[in-house]
N, C-alpha and C positions, 0 to 999 in steps of 0.2 A: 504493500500500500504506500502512497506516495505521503511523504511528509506536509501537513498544513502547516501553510505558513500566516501565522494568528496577528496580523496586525493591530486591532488591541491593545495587544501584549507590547509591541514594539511600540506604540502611542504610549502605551503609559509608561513606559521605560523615559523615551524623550521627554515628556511633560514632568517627569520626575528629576532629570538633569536639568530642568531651565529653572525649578524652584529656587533654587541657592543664586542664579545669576540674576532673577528678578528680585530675591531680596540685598542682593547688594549694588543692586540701581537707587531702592528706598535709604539703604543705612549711607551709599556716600554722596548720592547725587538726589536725596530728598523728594524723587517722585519714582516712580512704576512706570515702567515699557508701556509705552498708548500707540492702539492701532484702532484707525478709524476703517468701519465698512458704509460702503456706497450701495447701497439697495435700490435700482429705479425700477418700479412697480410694484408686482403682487405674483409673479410667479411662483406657486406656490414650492416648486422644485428650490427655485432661490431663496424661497424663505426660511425652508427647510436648513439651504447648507449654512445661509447667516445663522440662524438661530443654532445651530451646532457651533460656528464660530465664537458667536458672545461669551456662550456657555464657557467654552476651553479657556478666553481671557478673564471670563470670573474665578474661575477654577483657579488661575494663576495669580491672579492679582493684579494684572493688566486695567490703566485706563483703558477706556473701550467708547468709542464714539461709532453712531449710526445715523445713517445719515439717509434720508427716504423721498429723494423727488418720486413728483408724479411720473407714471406713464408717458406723459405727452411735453415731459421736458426736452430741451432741445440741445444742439449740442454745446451752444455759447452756452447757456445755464449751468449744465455741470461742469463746464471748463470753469466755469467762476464759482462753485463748490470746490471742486479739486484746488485752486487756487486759494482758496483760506483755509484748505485743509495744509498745505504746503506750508504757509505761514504761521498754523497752529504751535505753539512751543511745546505741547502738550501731546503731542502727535510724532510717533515715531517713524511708522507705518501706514500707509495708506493702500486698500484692496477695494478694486472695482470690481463687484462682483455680475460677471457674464452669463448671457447674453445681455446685449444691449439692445432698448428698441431700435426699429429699423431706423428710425429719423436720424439717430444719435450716431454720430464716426468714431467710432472703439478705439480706429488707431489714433484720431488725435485727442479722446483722452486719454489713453497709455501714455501717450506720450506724454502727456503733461502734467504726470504726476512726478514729483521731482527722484533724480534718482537716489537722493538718500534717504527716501521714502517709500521706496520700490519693496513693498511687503512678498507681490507676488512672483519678483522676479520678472517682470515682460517687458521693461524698457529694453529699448536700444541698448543703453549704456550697460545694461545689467544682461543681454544678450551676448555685445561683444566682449567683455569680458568673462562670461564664459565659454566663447571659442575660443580668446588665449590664455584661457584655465586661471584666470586672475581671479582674487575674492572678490564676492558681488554674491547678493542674495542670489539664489537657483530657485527655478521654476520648483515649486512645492511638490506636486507630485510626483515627476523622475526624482527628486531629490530623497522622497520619501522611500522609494523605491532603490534607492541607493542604500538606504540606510536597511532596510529589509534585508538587502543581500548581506549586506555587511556583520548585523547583528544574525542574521543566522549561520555564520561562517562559510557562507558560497562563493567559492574562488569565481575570479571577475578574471582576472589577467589572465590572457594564452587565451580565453576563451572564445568561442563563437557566440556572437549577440546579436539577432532578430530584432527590429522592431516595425511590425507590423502597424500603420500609420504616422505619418509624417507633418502635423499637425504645429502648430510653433507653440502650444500648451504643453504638451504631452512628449508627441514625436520624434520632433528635432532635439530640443533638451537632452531627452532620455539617451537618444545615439550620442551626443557628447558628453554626458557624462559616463557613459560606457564606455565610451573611445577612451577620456583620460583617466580611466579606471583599468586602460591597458587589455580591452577587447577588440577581438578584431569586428567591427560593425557592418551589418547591411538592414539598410533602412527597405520595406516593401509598404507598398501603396496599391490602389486600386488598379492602376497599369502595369502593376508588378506583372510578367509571364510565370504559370504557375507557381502559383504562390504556395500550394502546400510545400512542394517538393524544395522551395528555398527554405522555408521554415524547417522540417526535415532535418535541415544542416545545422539548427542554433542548439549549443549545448546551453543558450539562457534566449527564452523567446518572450519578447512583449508585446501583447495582445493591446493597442490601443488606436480601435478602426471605429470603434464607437456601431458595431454592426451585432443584433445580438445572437448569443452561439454560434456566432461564426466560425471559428478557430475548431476542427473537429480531429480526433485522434488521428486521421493521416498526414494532422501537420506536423503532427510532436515527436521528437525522437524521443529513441527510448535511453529515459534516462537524464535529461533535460529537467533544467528548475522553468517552470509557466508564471510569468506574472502577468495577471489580467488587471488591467487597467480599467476596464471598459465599465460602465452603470448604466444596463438599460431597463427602464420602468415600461414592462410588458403590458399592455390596458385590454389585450385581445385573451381571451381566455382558451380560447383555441390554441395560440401561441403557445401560452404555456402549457395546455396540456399535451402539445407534440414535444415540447422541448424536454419533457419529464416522462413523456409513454411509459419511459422504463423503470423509473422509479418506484421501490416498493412504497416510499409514501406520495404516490400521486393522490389519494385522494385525501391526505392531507393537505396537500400542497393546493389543490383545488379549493378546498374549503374554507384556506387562507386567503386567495384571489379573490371568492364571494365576500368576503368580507370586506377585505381593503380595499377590491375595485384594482388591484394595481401587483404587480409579482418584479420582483430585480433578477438581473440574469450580466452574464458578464459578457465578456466578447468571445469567452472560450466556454464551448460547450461544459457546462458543469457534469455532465457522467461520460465524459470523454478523455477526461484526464487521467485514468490508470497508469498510462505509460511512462509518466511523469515520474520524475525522483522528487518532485516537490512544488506546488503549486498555492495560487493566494486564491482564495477563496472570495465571493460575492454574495452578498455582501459581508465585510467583518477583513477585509485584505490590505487592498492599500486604501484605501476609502480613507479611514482613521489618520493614514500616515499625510494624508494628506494638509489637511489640518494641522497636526504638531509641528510638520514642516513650516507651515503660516508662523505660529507663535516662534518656534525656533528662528526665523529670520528676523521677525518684527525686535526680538530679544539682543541680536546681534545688532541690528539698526540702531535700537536705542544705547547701545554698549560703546558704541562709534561716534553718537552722539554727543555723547554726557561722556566723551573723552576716559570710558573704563578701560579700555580694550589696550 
């Protein structure tokens, strides 16, 4: 049986190491790491990830600002939010949390959130320094996913590393920080020419195509760690019960969908993974690590700040 790999566990490991660096931001620099989130709308998917966010910085002892235009804000408007969040003294970190409505240009408020406030990692600045492996906050979820491999002792150098989507969240990131973790990298996307058969070849494959059970046992070799990246909220019932046929609890599994209206599923077939020597599981995988990557950067921002570091 293949080893789960319990992300949880590695969340509260990391949330447990930032305790001591966030009380020694209050004992010598008289305030708490503050990272403000951007919420435009009512997505409920969005609200969901913010309200797990707040949580983590109450949990730690983080100022925590939130910040909620309407729906029908435009893109000057939150350029002029983001800009007295920049100004903020109180503010370490700043996360726009995406999508954005259509009206609003994503890339120029990225951009204009300043980079020593880059919580999530997606400036420019905070990009090109990590193609020449310079310190700068990392995109939270390869980062989190770095940290998975690491705390479970899975050798990264000499190895073969997949990563199925090419995404500038996810995709890209993830291939460099695998490259400077001394893997040999191949990035596959939807033009990929068969794609099981390159996957096949990763002795570490990351599933992040955002396509749900996609990734099916003739991609995995045998013997491969799978990290699935992917979250997709199934609303068709059907769906899931083709996805689970084989499950001896599908009619549990059914009777949870009646209820919540909604089932999660990852990019890699969940009863496809045998072959695997160790895989992260959806949900409860990297999900978590996502997040503590957030607080861990916002921690390091403020450390750089208030001149601890």
């Amino acid at each position: 049986m293949p080893t789960i790999l319990n992300g949880n566990k590695v969340r509260d490991e990391i949330l447990a190491e930032l305790k001591p660096r966030v009380e020694r931001c209050l004992t010598q620099a008289g305030r708490p790491p503050g990272l403000a989130v951007v919420l435009v709308g009512s997505d409920p998917a969005s609200q969901i990830y913010v309200r797990n966010k707040v949580k983590a910085c109450e949990a730690l002892g983080f100022h925590s600002v939130q910040v909620m235009p309407p729906e029908s804000v435009s893109t000057e408007e939150l350029l002029g939010v983001i800009g007295k969040l920049n100004y903020d003294p109180a503010v370490d970190g700043i996360l726009v949390q995406m999508p954005l409505p259509k009206q609003v240009d994503s890339r120029r408020i990225l951009d204009a959130i300043s980079p020593d406030k880059d919580a999530d990692g997606f400036h420019p600045i905070s990009v090109g320094r990590l193609v020449a492996n310079l310190p700068a906050p990392r995109a939270c979820t390869p980062a989190g996913v770095m940290e998975m491999l690491r705390r479970h002792s899975i050798e990264v150098s000499g190895r073969h590393a997949v990563v199925v989507g090419r995404s500038d969240i996810v995709g890209k990131p993830m291939a460099l920080l695998l490259l400077h973790a001394h893997a040999t990298v191949t990035i596959c996307h939807s033009k990929t020419p068969d794609l099981a058969e390159t996957c096949r070849r990763a002795d570490i494959l990351v599933a992040a195509i955002g396509r749900p059970a996609f990734v099916r046992r003739d991609f995995i070799k045998p013997g491969a760690t799978v990290i699935d990246v992917g979250i997709n909220r199934l609303s068709d019932r059907a769906a899931v019960e083709s996805i689970w046929s084989a499950a001896p609890d599908l009619a549990a599994r059914l009777a949870d969908f009646d209820r919540k209206h909604s089932a999660l599923v990852g990019d890699v077939h969940p009863l496809e993974v045998e072959a695997a020597s160790a895989f992260t599981p959806v949900p409860g995988g990297v999900g978590p690590l996502t997040i503590a990557m957030l607080m861990s950067n916002t921690v390091s921002l403020a450390e750089r700040r208030l001149r601890l570091l």
